[in-house]
C-alpha positions as CSV (number, residue, x, y, z in Angstrom):
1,X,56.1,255.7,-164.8
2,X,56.0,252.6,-163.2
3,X,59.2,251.0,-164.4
4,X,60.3,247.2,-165.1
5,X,63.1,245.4,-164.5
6,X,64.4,243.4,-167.8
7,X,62.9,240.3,-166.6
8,X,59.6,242.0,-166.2
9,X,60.5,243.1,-169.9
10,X,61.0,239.5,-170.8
11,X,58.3,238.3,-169.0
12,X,55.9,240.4,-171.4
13,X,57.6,238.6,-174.4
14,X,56.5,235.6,-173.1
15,X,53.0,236.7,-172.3
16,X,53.2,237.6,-176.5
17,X,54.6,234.5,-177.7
18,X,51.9,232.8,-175.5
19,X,48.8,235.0,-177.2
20,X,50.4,235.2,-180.5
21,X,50.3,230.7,-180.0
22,X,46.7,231.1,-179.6
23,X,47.0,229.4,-176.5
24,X,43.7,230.1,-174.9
25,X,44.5,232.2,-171.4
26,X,43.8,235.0,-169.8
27,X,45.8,237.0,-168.1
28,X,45.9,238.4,-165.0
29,X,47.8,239.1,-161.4
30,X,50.8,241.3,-161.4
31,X,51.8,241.9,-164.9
32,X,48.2,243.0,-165.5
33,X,48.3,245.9,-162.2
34,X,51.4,246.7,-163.7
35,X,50.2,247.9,-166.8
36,X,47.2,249.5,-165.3
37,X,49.6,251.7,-163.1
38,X,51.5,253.1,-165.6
39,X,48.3,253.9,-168.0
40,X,47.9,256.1,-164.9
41,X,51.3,257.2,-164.6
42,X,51.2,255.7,-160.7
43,X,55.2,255.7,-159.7
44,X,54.7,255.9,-155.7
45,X,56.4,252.7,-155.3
46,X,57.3,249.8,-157.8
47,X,56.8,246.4,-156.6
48,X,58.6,243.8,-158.7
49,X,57.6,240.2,-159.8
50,X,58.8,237.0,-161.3
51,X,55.9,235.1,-161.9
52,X,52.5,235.5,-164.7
53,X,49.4,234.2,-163.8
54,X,46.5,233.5,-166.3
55,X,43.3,231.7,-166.5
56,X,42.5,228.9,-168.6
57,X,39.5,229.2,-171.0
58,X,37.3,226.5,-172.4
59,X,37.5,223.1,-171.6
60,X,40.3,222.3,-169.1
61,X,42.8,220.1,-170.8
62,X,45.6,217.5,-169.7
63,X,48.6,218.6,-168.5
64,X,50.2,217.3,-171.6
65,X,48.4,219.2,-174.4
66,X,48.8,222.4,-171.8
67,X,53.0,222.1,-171.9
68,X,53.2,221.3,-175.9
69,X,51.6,224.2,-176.6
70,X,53.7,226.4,-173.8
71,X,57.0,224.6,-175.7
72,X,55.3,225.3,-179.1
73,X,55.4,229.1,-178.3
74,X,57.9,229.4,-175.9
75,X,60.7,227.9,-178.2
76,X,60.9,231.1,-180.7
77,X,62.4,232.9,-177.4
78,X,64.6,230.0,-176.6
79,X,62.5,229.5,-173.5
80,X,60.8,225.7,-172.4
81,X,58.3,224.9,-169.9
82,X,58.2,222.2,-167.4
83,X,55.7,221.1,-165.3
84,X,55.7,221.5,-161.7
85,X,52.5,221.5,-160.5
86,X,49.6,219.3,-162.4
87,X,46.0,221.2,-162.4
88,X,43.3,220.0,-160.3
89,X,40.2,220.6,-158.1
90,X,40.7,224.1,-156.7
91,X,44.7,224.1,-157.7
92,X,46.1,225.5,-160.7
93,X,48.5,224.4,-162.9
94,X,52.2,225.4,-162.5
95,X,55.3,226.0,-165.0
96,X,58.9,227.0,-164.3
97,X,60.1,229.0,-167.4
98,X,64.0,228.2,-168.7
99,X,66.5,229.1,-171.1
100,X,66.7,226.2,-173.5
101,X,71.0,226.6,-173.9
102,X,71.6,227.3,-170.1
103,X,68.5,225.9,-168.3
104,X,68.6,228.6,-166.1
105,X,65.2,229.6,-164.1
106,X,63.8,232.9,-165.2
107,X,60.1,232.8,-164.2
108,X,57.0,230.7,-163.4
109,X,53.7,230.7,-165.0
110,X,50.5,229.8,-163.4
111,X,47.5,228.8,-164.9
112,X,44.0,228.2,-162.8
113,X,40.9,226.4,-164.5
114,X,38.7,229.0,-163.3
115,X,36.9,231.3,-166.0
116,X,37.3,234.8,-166.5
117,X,34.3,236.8,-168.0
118,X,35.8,240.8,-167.7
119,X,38.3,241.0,-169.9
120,X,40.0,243.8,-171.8
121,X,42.9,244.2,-174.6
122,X,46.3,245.1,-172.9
123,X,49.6,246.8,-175.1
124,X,53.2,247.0,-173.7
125,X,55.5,247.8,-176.6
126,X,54.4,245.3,-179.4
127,X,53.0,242.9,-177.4
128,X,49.2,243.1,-177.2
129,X,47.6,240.0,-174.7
130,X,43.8,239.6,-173.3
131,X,43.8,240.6,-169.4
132,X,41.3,240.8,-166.9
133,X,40.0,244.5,-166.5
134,X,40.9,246.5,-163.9
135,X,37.3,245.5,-161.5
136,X,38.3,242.3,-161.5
137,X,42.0,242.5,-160.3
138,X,40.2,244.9,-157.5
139,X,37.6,242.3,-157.1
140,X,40.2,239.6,-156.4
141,X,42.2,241.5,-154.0
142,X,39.5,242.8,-151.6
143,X,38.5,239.2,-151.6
144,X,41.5,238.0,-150.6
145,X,42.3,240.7,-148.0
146,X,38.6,240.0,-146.5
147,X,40.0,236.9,-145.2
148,X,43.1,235.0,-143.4
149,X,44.8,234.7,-147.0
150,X,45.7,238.6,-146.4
151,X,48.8,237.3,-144.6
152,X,50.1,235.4,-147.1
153,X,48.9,238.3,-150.0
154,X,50.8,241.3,-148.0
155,X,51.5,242.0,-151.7
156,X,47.5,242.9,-152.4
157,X,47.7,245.5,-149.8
158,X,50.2,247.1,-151.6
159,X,48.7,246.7,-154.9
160,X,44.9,247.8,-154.0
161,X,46.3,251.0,-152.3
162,X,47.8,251.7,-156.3
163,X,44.7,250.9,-157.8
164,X,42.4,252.3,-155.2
165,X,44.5,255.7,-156.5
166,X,44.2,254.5,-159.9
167,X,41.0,253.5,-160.9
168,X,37.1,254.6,-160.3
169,X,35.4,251.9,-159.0
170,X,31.9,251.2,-158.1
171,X,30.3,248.6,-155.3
172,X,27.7,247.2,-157.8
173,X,30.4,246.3,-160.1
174,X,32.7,244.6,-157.7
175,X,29.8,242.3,-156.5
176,X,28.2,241.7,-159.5
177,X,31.7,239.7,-160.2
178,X,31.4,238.3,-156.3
179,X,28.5,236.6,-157.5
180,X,29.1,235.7,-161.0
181,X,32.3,233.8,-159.9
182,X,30.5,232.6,-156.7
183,X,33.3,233.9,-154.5
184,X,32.8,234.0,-150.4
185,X,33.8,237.1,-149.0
186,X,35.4,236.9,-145.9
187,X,34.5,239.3,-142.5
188,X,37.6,241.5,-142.9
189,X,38.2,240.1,-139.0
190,X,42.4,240.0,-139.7
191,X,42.5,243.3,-141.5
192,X,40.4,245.0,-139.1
193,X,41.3,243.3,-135.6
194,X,45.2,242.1,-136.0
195,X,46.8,245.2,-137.0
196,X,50.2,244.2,-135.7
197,X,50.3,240.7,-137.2
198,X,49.5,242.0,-140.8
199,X,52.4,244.7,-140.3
200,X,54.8,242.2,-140.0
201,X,54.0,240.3,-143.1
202,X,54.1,243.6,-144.8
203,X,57.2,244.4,-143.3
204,X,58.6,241.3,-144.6
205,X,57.2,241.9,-148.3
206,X,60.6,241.9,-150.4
207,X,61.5,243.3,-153.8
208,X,59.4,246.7,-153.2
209,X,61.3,249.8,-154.0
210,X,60.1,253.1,-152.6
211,X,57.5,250.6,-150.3
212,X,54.9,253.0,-148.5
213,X,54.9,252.9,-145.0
214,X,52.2,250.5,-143.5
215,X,50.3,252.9,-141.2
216,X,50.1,255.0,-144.9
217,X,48.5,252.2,-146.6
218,X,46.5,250.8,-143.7
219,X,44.5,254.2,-143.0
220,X,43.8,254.6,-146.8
221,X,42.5,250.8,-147.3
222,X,40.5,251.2,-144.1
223,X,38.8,253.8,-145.8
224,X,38.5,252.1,-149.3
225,X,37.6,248.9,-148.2
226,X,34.8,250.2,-145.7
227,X,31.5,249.9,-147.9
228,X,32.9,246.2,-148.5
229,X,33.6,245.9,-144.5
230,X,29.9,247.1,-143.5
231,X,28.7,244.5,-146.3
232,X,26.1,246.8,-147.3
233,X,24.0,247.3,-150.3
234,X,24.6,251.1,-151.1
235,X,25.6,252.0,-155.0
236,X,28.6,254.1,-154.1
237,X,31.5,255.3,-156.2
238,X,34.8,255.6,-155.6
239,X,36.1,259.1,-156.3
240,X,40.1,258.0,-156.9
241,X,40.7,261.8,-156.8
242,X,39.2,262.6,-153.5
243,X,40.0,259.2,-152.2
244,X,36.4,259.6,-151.0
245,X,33.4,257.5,-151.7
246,X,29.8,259.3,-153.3
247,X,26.5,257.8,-154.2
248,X,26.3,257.2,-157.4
249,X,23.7,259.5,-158.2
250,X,25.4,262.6,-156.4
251,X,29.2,261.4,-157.7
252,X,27.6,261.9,-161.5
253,X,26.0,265.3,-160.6
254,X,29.7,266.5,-159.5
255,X,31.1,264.8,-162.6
256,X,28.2,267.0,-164.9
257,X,28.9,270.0,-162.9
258,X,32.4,269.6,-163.4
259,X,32.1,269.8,-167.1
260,X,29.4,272.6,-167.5
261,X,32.4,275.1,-165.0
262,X,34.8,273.9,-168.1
């Protein structure tokens, strides 16, 4: 099991006092992997967080209406927002969480404009909250690791190598949310070509316990990430037990094999 620290316990209160205040968000980004890790019993390594990040939904409105209704729900946990970043083109909106008796900083919230479509119901404890599914988290990170950003998102090289282990996926899914979301993917040039450079901003990555070692996670990306690389067109499907990928058609003729030997 993918444990959590009490602050990660805390932050799920928050993410419940925030759906249970019909604020409109989605959430997504760490607390979301983290709950898809353990509903797959993933414990290789546990990488900890202080910040929740969700997505807007309808109409984006001012920064005013957004922190009443933060301080509407946050105050039956004797938590208050404040405001440290105003939305904007491209730029989310940012909130550092307090205590209301000791103002002491416990996390940070931040909430982007941009719409999320895939979405699924999450459960930790009694808190249930709207996430984005699984694709999409993968969908995000192999966007982000296609480009320069990897270098500042060491973190989704860790988390993709969970969920690559995790979770089946498929390449017609991934970019059918590429293209919903109009996202540009990147040529993979920093992953593939400075090897060295993106070891040490793994290296640096802080607050990992039991972190894999980079060559580990490098080797099993390259081969994840490779139908994405090549940028081809081929319905393939991840097999997360074989860490191998199959076309689709031959991946479900194992899968119906499988169950007629049972």
């Amino acid at each position: 099991m993918n444990k959590l620290t009490e602050l990660e316990k805390q932050m799920y209160d928050v993410i419940g006092a925030i759906s249970n205040g019909n604020i409109p968000v989605i959430f997504k980004g760490a607390m979301v992997t983290k709950l898809i890790l353990q509903e797959n019993h993933f414990c290789e390594f546990i990488r900890e967080t202080r910040d929740i990040d969700a997505s807007w939904v309808g109409n984006t409105p001012p920064m005013e209406q957004i922190t009443v209704m933060l301080n509407q729900a946050l105050s039956l946990l004797d938590l208050y927002a404040v405001a440290t970043r105003e939305h904007g083109e491209k730029m989310s909106a940012c909130y550092d969480i307090l205590g209301a008796t000791n103002n002491e900083l416990y996390m940070t919230i931040d909430i982007d404009m941009r719409q999320s479509t895939d979405i699924r119901t999450y459960q930790y404890g009694s808190v249930t909250f709207r996430g984005v599914t699984p694709n999409s988290v993968i969908s995000d990170k192999i966007s982000a690791v296609s480009s320069d950003k990897v270098f500042r998102r060491a973190k989704d090289l860790l988390d993709l190598y969970a969920l690559a282990h995790c979770v089946t996926v498929k390449t017609t899914d991934i970019r059918i949310i590429w293209e919903r979301e109009s996202r540009v993917i990147g040529t993979f040039d920093a992953f593939l070509h400075r090897k060295s450079d993106l070891k040490h901003s793994y290296e640096k990555l802080r607050r990992v316990d039991m972190k894999p070692k980079f060559d580990a996670v490098y080797n099993y990306l390259l081969l994840f990430l490779m139908p994405f690389i090549k940028a081809g067109r081929a319905d393939l499907t991840w097999d997360k037990e074989k860490s191998e990928w199959f076309d689709n058609n031959s991946y479900a003729q194992r899968h119906r094999d499988t169950e007629k030997t049972f």
